[in-house]
PAFI-672968 format. One record per residue (C-alpha): x, y, z; residue number from 1. Coordinates in steps of 0.25 Angstrom, whole numbers, padded with zeros to 4 digits, always signed. Each point is the difference from the previous one (the first is absolute). Layout:
BEGIN
[kedo [X; Y; Z]; NUM],
...
***
This chain:
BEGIN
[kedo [-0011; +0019; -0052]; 1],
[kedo [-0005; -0006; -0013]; 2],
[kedo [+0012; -0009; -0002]; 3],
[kedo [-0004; -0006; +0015]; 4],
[kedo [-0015; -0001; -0003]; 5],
[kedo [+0005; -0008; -0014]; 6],
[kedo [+0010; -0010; +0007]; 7],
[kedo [-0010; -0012; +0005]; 8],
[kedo [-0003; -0003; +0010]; 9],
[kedo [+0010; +0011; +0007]; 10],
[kedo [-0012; +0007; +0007]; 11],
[kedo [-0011; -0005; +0001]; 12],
[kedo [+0009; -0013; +0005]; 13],
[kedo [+0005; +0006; +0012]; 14],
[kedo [+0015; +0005; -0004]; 15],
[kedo [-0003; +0014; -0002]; 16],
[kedo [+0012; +0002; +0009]; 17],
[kedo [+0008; -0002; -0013]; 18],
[kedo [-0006; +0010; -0007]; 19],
[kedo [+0001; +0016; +0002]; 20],
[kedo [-0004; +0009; +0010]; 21],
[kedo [-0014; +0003; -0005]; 22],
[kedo [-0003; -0014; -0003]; 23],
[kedo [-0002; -0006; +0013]; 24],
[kedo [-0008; +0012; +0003]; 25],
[kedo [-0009; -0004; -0009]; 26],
[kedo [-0001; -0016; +0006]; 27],
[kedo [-0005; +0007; +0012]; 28],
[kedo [-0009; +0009; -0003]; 29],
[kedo [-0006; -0011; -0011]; 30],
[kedo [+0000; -0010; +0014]; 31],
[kedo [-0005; +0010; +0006]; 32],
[kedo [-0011; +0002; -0007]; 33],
[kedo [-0005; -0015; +0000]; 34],
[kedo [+0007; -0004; -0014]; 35],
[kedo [-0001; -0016; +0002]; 36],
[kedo [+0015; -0006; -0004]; 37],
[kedo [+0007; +0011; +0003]; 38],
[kedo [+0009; -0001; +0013]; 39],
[kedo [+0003; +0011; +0009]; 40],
[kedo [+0016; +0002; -0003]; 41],
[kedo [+0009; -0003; +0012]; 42],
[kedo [+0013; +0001; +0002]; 43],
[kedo [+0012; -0009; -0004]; 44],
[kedo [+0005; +0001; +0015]; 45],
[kedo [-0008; +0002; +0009]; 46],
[kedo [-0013; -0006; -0006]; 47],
[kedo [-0010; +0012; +0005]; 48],
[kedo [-0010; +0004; -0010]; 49],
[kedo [+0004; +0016; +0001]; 50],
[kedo [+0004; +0009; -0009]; 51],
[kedo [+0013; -0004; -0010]; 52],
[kedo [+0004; +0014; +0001]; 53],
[kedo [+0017; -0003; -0002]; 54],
[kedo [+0008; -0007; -0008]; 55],
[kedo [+0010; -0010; +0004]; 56],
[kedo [+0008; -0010; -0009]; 57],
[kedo [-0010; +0004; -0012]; 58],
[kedo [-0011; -0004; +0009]; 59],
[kedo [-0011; +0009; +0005]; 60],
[kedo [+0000; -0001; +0017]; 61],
[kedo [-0005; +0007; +0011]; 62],
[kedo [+0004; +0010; +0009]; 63],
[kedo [+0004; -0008; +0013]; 64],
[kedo [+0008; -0010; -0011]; 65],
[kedo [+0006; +0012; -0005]; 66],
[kedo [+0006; +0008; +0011]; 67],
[kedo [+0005; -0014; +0005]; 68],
[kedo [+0007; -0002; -0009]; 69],
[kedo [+0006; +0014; +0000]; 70],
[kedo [+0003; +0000; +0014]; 71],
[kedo [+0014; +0002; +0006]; 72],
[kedo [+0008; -0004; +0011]; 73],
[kedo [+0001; +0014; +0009]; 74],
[kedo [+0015; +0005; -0003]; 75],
[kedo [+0002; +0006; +0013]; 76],
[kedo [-0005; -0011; +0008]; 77],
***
């Protein structure tokens, strides 16, 4: 997470989604707690501001984007 917090503008520019799993952690909570400049992470896909707690294509997504993209025609159907 020091490498991301070292590569400007990276985090504090609004791609944490680039960046590991703890680092767009840290964009929210620093969001959330008022830091002017700092953009809510959202997600490459869907554009929500949640939480980026998957990877897909080395980039951090949520949840819904994720078991989307996952998903499966049913084999029996």
């Amino acid at each position: 997470m020091l490498w991301d917090l070292q590569n400007p503008p990276g985090l504090l520019a609004g791609r944490a989604r680039y960046y590991g799993p703890r680092t767009p952690l840290l964009a929210e909570r620093l969001h959330q707690a008022g830091a002017r400049g700092v953009p809510a992470p959202a997600c490459p896909h869907c554009g929500r501001a949640v939480r980026l707690s998957h990877s897909l294509k080395r980039l951090r997504v949520c949840g819904t984007c994720y078991n989307r993209s996952a998903a499966e025609p049913c084999k029996r159907c």
